[in-house]
C-alpha positions in Angstrom: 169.2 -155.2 -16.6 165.2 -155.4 -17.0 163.6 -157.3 -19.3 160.1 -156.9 -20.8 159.1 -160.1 -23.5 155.7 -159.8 -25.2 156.5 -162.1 -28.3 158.5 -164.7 -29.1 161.5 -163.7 -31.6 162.7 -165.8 -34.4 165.5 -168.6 -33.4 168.6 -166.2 -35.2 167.1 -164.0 -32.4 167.9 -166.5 -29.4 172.1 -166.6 -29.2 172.3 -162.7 -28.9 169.4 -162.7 -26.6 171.1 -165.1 -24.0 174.3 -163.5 -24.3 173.1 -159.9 -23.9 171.4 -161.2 -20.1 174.9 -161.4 -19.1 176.7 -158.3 -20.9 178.0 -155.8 -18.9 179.4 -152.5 -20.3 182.8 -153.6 -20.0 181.8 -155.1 -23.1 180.7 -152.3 -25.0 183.2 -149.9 -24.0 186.3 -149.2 -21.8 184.5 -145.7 -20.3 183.3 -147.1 -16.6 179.9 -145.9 -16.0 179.6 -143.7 -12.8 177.3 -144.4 -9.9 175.6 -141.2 -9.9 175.5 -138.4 -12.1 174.5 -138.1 -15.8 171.5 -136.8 -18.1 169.5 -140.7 -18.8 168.9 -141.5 -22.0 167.9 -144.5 -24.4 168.2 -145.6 -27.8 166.2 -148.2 -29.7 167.9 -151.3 -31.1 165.5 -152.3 -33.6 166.2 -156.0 -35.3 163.8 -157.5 -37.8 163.7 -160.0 -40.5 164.6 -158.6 -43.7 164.9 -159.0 -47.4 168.4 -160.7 -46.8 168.3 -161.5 -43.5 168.0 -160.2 -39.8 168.9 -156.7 -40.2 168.8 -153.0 -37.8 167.0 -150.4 -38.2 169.3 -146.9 -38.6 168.7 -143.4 -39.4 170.9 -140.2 -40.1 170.3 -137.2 -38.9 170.4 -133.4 -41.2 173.5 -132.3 -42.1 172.4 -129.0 -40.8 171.8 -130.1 -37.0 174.5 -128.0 -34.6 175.4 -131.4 -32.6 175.8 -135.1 -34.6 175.3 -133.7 -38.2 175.0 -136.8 -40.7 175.5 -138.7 -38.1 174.1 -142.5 -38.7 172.3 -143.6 -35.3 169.8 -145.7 -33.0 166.8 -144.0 -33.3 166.5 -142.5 -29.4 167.0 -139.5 -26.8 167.3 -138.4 -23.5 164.7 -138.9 -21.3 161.7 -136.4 -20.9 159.2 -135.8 -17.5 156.4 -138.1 -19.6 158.3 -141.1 -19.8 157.7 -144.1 -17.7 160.9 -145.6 -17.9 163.5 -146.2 -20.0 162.0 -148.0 -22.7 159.3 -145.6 -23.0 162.2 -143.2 -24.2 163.2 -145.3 -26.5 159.6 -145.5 -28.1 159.1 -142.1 -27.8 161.7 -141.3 -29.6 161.7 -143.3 -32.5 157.6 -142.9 -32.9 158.8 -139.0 -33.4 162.3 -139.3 -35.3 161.0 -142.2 -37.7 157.1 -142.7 -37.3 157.8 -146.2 -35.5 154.6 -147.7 -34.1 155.1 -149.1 -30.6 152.5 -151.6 -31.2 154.7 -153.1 -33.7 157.6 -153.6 -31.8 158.2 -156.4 -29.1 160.7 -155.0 -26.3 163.3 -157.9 -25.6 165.8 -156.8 -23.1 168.0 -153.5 -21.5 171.7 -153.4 -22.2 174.0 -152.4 -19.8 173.8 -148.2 -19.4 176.9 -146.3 -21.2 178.1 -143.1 -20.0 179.5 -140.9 -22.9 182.0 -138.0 -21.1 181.6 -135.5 -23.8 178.1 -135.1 -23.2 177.2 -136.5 -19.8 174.9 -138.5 -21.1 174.4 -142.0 -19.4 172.6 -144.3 -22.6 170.6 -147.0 -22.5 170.4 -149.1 -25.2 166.7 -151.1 -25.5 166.9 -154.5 -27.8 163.7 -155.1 -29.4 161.9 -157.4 -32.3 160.0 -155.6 -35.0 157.7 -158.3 -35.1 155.2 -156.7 -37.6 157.8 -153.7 -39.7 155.7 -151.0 -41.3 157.1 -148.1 -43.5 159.3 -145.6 -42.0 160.7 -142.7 -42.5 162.2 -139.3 -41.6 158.9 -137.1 -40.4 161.3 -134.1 -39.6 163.7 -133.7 -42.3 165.3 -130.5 -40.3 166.3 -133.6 -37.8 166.7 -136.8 -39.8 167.8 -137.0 -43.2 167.5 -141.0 -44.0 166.3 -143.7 -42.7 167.4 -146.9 -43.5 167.2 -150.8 -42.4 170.8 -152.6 -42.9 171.6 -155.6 -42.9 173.7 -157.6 -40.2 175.0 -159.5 -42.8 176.4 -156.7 -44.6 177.8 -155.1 -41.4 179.7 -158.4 -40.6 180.9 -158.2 -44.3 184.8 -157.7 -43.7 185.1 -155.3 -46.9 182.4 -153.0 -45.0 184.2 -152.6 -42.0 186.6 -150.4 -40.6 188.0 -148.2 -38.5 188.2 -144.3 -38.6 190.0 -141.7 -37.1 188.7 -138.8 -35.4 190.6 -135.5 -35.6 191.2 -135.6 -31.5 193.1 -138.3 -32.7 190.3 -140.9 -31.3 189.8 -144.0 -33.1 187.2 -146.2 -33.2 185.1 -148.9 -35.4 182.8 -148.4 -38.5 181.0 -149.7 -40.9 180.0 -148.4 -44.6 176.3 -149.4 -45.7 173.7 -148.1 -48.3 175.7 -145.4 -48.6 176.5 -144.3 -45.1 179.2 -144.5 -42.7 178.2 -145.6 -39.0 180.6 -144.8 -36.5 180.8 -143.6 -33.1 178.8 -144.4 -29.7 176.3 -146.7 -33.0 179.5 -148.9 -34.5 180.5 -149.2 -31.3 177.7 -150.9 -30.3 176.7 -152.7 -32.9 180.1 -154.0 -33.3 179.6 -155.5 -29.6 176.5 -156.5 -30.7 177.9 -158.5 -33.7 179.9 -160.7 -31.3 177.2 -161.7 -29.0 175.0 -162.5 -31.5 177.8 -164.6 -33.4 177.3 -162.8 -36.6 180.9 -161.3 -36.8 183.8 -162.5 -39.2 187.4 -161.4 -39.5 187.8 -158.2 -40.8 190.9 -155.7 -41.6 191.6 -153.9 -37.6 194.5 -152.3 -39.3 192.1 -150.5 -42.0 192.3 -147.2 -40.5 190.6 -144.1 -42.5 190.8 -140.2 -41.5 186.7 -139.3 -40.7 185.3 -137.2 -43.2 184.3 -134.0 -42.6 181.6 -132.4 -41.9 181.4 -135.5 -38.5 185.3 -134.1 -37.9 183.1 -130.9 -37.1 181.7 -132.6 -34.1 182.7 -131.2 -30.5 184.5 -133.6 -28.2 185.6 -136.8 -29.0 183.9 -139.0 -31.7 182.5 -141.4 -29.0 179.1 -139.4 -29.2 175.6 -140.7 -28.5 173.0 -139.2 -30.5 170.6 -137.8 -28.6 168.3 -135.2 -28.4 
């Protein structure tokens, strides 16, 4: 797991920092990643001081996309020819989705990569500091519909959390925030993510909801990254 610090984060910042050096994706998912194989990708985990606290920076794609419509993720994407590396991807991506300046952003650390079976995709997830946030938003609204910054206390809140059902009979965690549900490959890890950084609280495990159509639409499983 590469690391790349340019700035120094705020002390919140420190406890999931340390803890993500050592995180392996045993703790983000029971799926092993293969040695070899796989379309690379990366997504952006984008923390920052807000309003009420630290909170993430989350978008959701058009309801009219053919793969992950209305689905809430990580700004991100598979890899292109152009990219340096991983992180780059990440950047990338989220410049185009969301209209993120990479200036503005200091780069922190690489989580362990995730394979997702449904699509093949092996997804790296980048942890970052917005050390100077700017406004954001959806420049393609045939791609992303919203755009939104939430609140890790608000995801830790127990009666925002949940877990939901996918019709192949998957389940999985999920939160409900400014008026979307985040579920999937994203609650997954920001779930993960909660723990490490010692942010989460009790909540109701046996809360279990049917997922609402049109993300029952999905093909495969609900354990989807969103990428391009």
């Amino acid at each position: 797991m590469s690391e790349v610090v340019t700035g120094q984060p705020p002390a919140w910042f420190e406890p999931l920092l340390t803890r993500v050096r050592a995180a392996r994706a045993v703790d983000f998912t029971r799926i092993p990643t293969p040695d070899e194989g796989g379309r690379p990708a990366a997504v952006l985990i984008l923390l920052a001081e807000g309003e009420q606290g630290p909170d993430v920076l989350i978008m959701q794609r058009s309801a009219t996309l053919r793969n992950h419509a209305g689905q809430p993720a990580f700004p991100g994407g598979a890899v292109e020819p152009e990219d340096a590396d991983l992180t780059a991807t990440a950047l990338r991506e989220a410049n185009e989705e969301v209209g993120l300046d990479p200036a503005s952003v200091t780069v922190l650390a690489q989580l362990p990569t995730l394979w997702i079976p449904v699509t093949d995709f092996l997804v790296t997830p980048v942890l970052a500091w917005w050390h100077a946030p700017h406004p954001v938003g959806a420049h393609d609204p045939r791609e992303v519909a919203h755009v939104a910054r939430l609140p890790l206390a608000e995801l830790a809140d127990p009666d925002h959390r949940l877990r939901v059902r996918h019709s192949s009979g998957w389940i999985g965690p999920a939160f409900q925030s400014r008026g979307m549900l985040v579920w999937g490959f994203t609650a997954g890890v920001l779930s993960t993510l909660l723990e490490l950084g010692g942010w989460a609280r009790p909540w109701p495990t046996d809360r279990i909801e049917a997922l609402p159509t049109p993300p029952a639409t999905l093909s495969g499983t609900a354990d989807v990254p969103s990428v391009g």
